[in-house]
Each structure stands twice: as C-alpha cells, then as structure tokens.
N, C-alpha and C positions, 0 to 999 in steps of 0.2 A: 459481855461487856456492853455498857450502855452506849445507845448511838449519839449522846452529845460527848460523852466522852473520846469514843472512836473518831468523828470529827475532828477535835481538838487534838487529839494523835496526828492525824492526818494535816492537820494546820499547820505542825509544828514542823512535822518530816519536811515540808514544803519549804518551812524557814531554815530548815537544814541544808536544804537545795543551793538555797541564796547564800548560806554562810559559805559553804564550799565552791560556790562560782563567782566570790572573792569580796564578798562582804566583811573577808575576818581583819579586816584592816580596819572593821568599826569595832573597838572594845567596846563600848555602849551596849551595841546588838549583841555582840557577843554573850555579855554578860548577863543580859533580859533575857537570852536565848537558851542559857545556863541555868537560869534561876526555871524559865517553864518546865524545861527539862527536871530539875529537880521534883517541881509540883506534880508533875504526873505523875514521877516513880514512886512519889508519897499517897497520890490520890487514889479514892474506894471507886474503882471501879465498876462496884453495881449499883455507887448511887449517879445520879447527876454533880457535874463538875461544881467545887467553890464559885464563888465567886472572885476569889483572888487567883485560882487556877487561870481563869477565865479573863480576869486581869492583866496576870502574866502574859499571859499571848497577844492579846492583842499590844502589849507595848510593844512585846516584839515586834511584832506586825508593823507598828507601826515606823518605829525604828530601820525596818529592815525596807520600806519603802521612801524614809530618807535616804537610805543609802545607796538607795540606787536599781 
C-alpha cells in the first residue's frame, strides 16, 4: 500500500472516532464521511490517492471540526 494512501486510511479512521463520539447528529459530516469512505474502497492502492480522494477528506475534515 502506498504511504499517502495509508495516511488518508488513517485520516479517515480518525473521522470515524469523531462520528462515533457523537458527530452523527451532523448529516453534512456524515455524508462527506460516507462519500471518503466510498473513494477509498474504489481507490488503486498502489498508486498515489486522486485528487478528489484527497478532496473527500479533507471536507470531511473540515466539516468534522465544525462540528465540534
């Protein structure tokens, strides 16, 4: 597995943390958090991540630091 990819795994699990320690009351986030999710299970793993992969996440990100 590539290391920017394994990162972005690892970003994501972290937004996973925040959904279940009671962010799910933001559908917003939820839904950003769903769609990364989706990007990853779709993405080539031994290349470098999209840039809309890369996208994905960070809205979560960001999303997920309005929330709280």
């Amino acid at each position: 597995m590539n290391d920017s990819f394994r990162d972005l795994k690892a970003r994501v699990r972290r937004l996973d943390e925040v959904l279940s320690a009671g962010a799910a009351a933001n559908v917003e986030f939820a839904q950003a958090l769903s769609q990364a999710h989706r990007a990853l299970r779709r993405g080539d793993r031994s290349r470098a991540p999209t840039a809309e992969l890369e996208t994905l996440v960070q809205r979560a990100e960001a999303l997920a630091s309005r929330a709280g």
